[in-house]
Structure formats: structure tokens, C-alpha cells
N, C-alpha and C positions, 0 to 999 in steps of 0.2 A: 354493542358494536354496530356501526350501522352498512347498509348494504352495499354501501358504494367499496370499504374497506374487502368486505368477505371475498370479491373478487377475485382477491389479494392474496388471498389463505396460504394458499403453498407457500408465498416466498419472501411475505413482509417480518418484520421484526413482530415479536406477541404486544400486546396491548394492554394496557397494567391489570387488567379483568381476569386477564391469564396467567398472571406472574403465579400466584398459587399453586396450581396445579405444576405449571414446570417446573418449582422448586422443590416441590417434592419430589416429580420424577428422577431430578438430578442427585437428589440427595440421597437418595435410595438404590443409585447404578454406581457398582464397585469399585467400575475405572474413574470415576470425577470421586470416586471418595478417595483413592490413591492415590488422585493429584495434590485433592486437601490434604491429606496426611503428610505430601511432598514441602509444599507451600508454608502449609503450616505446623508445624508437627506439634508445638505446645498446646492448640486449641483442638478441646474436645467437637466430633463434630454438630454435637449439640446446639453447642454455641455459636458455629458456622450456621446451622441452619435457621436460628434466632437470628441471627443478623440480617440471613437473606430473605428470611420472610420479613422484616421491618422494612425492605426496601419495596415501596409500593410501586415505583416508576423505573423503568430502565435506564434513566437518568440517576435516581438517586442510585441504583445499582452499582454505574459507572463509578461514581463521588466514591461509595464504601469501599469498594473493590477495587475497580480496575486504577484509578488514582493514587493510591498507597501502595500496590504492589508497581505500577510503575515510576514513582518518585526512588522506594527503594531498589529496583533495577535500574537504574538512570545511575542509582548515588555507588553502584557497582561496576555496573559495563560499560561505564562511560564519562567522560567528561565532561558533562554539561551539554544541555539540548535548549534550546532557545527558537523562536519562531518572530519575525517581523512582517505584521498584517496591518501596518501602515496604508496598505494600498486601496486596503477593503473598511467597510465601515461596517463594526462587529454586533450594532443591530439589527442589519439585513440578513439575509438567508442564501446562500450559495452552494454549486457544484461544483466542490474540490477535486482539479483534474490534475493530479501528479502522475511525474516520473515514478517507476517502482521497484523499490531495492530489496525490501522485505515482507515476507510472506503474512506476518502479524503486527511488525512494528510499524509503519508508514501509518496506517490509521489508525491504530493505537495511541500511538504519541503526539499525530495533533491532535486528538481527541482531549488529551490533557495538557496541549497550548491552548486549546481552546478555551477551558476552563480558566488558566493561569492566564488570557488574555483579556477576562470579560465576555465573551459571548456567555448569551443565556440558556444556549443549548449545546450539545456537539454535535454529531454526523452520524446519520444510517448510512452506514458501509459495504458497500457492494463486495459478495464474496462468492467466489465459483464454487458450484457443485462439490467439484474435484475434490476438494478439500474437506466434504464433510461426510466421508463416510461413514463416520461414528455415530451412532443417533445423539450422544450425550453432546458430544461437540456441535451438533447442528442447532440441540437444544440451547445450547450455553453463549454461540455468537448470535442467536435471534431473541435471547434475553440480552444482550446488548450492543442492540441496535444494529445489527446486522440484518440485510435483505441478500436472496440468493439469485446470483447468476445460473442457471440453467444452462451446461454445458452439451453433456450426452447425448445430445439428439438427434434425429433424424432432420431431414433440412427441410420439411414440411412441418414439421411440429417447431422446429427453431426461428422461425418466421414466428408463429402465437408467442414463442416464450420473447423472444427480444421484444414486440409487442406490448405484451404485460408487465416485461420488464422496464421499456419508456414510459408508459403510462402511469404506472406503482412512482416511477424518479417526479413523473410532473405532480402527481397528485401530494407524493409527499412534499416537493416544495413548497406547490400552490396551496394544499388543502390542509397539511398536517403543520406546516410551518416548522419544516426540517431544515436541515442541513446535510447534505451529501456526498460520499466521499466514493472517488471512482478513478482506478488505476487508466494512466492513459493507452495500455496497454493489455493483451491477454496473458496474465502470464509476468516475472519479472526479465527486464531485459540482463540478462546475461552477462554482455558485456559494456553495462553500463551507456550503451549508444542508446538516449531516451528518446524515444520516437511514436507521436501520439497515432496511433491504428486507425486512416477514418471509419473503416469501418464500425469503432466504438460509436463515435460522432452520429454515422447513421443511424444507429440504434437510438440513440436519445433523440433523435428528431422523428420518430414515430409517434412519439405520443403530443398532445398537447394539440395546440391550433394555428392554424395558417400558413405561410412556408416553411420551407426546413428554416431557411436561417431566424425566420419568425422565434420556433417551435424550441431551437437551441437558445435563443435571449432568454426566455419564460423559466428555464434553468439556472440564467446568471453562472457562470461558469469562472470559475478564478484559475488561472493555471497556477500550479502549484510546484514548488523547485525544493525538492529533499536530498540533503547531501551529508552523507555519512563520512569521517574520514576513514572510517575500516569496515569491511563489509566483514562480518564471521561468518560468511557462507562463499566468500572467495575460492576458497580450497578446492569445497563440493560443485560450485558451478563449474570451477578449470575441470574437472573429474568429469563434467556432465560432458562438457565438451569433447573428450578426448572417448568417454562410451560414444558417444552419438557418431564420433569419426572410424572408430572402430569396429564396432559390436552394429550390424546391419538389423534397421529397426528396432533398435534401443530404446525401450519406455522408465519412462520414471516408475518406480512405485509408490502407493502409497504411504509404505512403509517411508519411501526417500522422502514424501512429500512434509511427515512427522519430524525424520532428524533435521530438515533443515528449519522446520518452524524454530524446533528446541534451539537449535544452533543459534541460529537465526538470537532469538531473545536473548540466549543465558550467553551469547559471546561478547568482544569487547569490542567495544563501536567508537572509541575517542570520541571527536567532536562532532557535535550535531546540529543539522540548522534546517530550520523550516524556513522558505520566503513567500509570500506571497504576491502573486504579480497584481498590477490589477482586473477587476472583472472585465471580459471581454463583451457587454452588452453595446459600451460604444463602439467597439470594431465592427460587431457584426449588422451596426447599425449605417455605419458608412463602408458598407461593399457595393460594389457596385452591382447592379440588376443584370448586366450584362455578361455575368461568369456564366459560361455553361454550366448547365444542372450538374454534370459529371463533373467537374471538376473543384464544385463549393466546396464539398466536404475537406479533398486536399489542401486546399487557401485556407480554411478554417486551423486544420491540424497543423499545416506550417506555421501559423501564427503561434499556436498555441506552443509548440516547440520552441520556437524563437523565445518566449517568455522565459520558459524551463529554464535552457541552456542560460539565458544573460544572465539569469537569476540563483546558478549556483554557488553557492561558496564552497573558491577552490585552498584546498589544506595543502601542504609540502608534501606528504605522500603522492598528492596527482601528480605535478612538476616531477617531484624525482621518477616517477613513473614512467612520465612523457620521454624524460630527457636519458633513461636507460633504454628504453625499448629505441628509441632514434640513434641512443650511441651519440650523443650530445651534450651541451653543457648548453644548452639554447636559454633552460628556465633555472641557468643557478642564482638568479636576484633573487628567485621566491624560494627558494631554501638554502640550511646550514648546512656544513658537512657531517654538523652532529645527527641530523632530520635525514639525511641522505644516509646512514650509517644505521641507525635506527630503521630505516625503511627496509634494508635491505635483510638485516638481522628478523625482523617479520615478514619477510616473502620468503625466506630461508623455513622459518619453524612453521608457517602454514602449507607450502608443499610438502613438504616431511610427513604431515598429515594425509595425503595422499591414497588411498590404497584403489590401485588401478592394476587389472590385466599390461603387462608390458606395458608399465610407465615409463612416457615419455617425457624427460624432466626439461626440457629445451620448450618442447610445445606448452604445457603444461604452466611454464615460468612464463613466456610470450602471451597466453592467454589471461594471468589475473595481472600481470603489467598493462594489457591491454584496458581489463578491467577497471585500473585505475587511472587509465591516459586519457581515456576517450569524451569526460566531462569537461577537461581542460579544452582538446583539438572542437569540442562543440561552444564551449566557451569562447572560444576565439575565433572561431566561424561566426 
């Protein structure tokens, strides 16, 4: 491994020199073998661990694993997932900057459009801290291809880690010849309002050379537009919202942050669509020089918004959504009354699911309608 890498240690994905060592660690920690046994209950894990040690590269790891178990959840939870990368040319190397609706699947699933598109690699996957509190889980998403966001810290030491975390993004574009994938957000947006954080932006423009807007082209950045038509964590977000308004200083746990991954996956997500806009290296190449410094990053994120939003596909759940919460028939061209009747019979059995201190079913019902309104009203902004 060479020096420039080890820098890296804490927070890069392992390097196939290491695959060994952490596939034994995994294979030998109780809870990843109770997952196997969940996953897969007919294969001995013997044979799980033959398999995993044949995979030399966290690529091929990907191909074994993570492709076959998501083509068979795709051929369950959902209706069909498709991506159009027309815009990008699938030899180059890009910073995938999506909207973000789920905790696992968003990078997950274009990892395997990517495949199913011709690129010859997928995506090192930006993932926060938060998330991996389990050592086996932290082991399991840096065997594939995951790097960590450094959350917890102190705002002296969060200054080095955003640092090391720009510089690990530039090196693996320029040096490793990756592909990257980074929520344009911290955190998923709740009620669906996708709105890129400049402060992500800042961060990526620490590392590399010459101005920020320099420093973000050397990234190649694609904005990226993910539209699910059912979220299976609607229910638990309206939930979050109603502790947060409630319950004074209300934290997630990490316990909360597991049921919604699982949710999250094993729910039913209808249709699905990746788009991809394209790279913004000519945008940031005709800005003008005369933005104030403070204000580049927001012209940057506004653009990249702008992409998102024109670039959703919107399903009859949004519209019926839109046009209940207004108390309208504004969007009845773009649905049935059979799609309208249907929608309603699922905002019906997903609050039900509910379990809340003094549930409030009025707010409750206004918040995952909101959830589903707000892609459309940015749509049409």
C-alpha cells in the first residue's frame, strides 16, 4: 500500500491486500453470521465464507453479493428501477451528488445501474459515522467501497476531518480512478424538499488545487435526481416529526437509525428512477469571477438543485398528494381515480402504523402528504 493512501487509514474503503483479514473478522462476529443465516438460511456458512474470500477486489465483492441480493429485492419491493445516464459519458469518472431518500438504498442501487449501464467501476460511498456503530457494519460498508464521514466532533478537530475527507474525494477521483457518491445533504431530507447544503460543497472544495470553483470541477460532479414512488419510511419520518414537535430535545437512536435502514430495504418502493443530469464542469466553468467568494457556493448548490428538481420523475402518488393536501383537483390529468383511491388506501394502512405519544392523525396525515407533494411544487418551480 503506498504512503500517500495510509493517510487515509481511518476512513477509506480496505484495499484488496486487506480483504483477507476482514473477511475473517466478519465471519467469525455473531451478529454478521445472524444476518447470513437471515439472508441466507439454506447456505452453510462455510460456503458463504468460500465465496467471500474468492472475491479479491471490493468490486468483485459488489458483482457476488451486493448485485444478486439487490436484483432479488428490486424483483420484491418494487416495480422496476431503471436509471438514464445519457447525459454522462460512462468512461469518465464522476461525483454523484443526489437528493436523499434512503438510508442504504440510494447508493446501493445506482451502484448496480452502474453496472447494468456499462461503467467499468461503481462508487466509493460517502457514509457518516452515525451509522456505524457496530464494528462489523463499519467493517462490511468499507469492504464495499464505502469511505466515512466523521461526524462527532469537536469543531477544531471537524475542520482536519472535512479536510481529509476533501482530499481522500480528490485523490480517489484523480488518483485511484473512482467514482463517487455523496448525498447532497446531511442526513435524509424528511420532507422530501431536496436541497443541496453548501456547506457539503465547501467541504469538497478543500481538497485539490486552485479556487474553490477550480477545486469542485477536478471532481466532475453530476447531479443526480432519485425518485421513488413510495418511500417505506414515510410513516417513521411523519413519527420523527411529530417527537421532534413534541418530546423537547428529541434524539433519534441508534436503535431508530437500524429500523429504518431495515424498513428502509425490506419495504415496498413501486417505481423507481435514477436520472442523471449532466456534469456540471461547463457550469462552473462559465461563472462569472465576479460572485463574491460568500456567495459561490450558494449559485453552485442552487444550480445543482435546479438539476435535481427538473430532473425528477413524477408518479400519481405526487399529484394525488399535491392535489389532497391543497384540496384541489389542479393535478387530475396526471392521475386516475383508480391511482387516487389506491393512494389514499396506502396513506390510510401506513399511518396505522404509527406508534406515537398522543397521536396526532391530522398532522401526522399533512406531514407524509407533504412528503409526497413537495417533488412535484419543486418540479414545477
Amino acid at each position: 500500500m503506498n504512503d500517500e493512501l495510509k493517510q487515509f487509514d481511518a476512513i477509506r474503503p480496505f484495499e484488496p491486500e486487506e480483504l483477507p483479514a476482514v473477511y475473517d473478522r466478519l465471519l467469525a462476529d455473531s451478529q454478521f453470521q445472524a444476518v447470513l443465516a437471515y439472508l441466507y438460511p439454506q447456505a452453510p456458512l462455510e460456503a458463504i465464507g468460500a465465496k467471500m474470500r474468492a472475491c479479491k477486489t471490493s468490486l468483485e465483492f459488489q458483482k457476488v453479493f451486493c448485485y444478486t441480493f439487490l436484483q432479488d429485492l428490486l424483483a420484491k419491493a418494487s416495480k422496476g428501477c431503471d436509471m438514464d445516464c445519457t447525459a454522462i459519458d460512462t468512461r469518465r469518472r464522476y461525483t454523484f451528488v443526489s437528493n436523499h431518500r434512503d438510508i442504504v438504498l440510494d447508493s446501493a442501487l445506482l451502484d448496480k445501474l452502474m453496472f447494468d449501464a456499462g461503467f467499468t467501476t461503481t462508487c466509493e460511498i460517502a457514509i457518516g459515522d452515525n451509522l456505524l456503530s457496530l464494528p462489523w457494519v463499519k467493517d462490511l460498508v468499507r469492504v464495499n467501497k464505502s469511505f466515512i464521514v466523521e461526524r462527532s466532533l469537536q469543531p477544531r478537530q471537524m475542520l482536519v476531518a472535512s479536510r481529509r475527507l476533501s482530499e481522500y474525494m480528490h485523490y480517489a477521483i484523480g488518483r485511484k480512478n473512482e467514482n463517487i457518491w455523496i448525498a447532497q445533504r446531511e442526513g435524509r431530507a424528511k420532507d422530501s424538499d431536496d436541497r443541496t447544503q453548501p456547506a457539503i460543497l465547501k467541504m469538497m472544495a478543500m481538497g485539490g488545487e486552485g479556487s474553490a470553483v477550480e477545486r469542485l470541477a477536478q471532481l466532475h460532479i453530476v447531479p443526480l435526481a432519485i425518485s421513488y414512488e413510495f418511500d417505506p419510511c414515510d410513516y417513521l419520518k411523519a413519527a420523527e416529526f411529530q417527537l421532534k414537535r413534541d418530546v423537547p430535545g428529541w434524539k433519534k437512536s441508534a436503535q431508530d437509525d437500524v429500523h429504518s435502514m431495515r424498513t428502509g430495504i425490506m419495504g415496498y418502493k413501486g417505481r423507481i428512477h435514477y436520472q442523471c443530469a449532466p456534469c456540471i464542469d461547463d457550469f462552473l466553468g462559465s461563472l462569472s469571477s465576479d460572485i463574491p467568494k460568500t456567495e459561490v457556493f450558494d449559485v453552485i448548490a442552487r444550480h445543482i438543485d435546479r438539476q435535481i428538481h427538473s430532473n425528477y420523475r413524477l408518479y400519481p402518488s405526487n399529484y394525488v398528494a399535491l392535489d389532497l393536501l391543497e384540496g384541489s383537483a389542479t393535478h387530475a390529468a396526471a392521475y386516475s381515480p383508480a391511482d387516487k383511491a389506491f393512494f389514499e388506501q396506502y396513506l390510510a394502512a401506513q399511518l396505522a402504523k404509527i406508534e406515537v405519544p398522543g397521536k396526532d392523525e391530522a398532522f401526522l396525515r399533512e406531514r407524509m402528504l407533504t412528503m409526497y407533494a413537495n417533488p412535484v411544487r419543486n418540479y414545477e418551480a
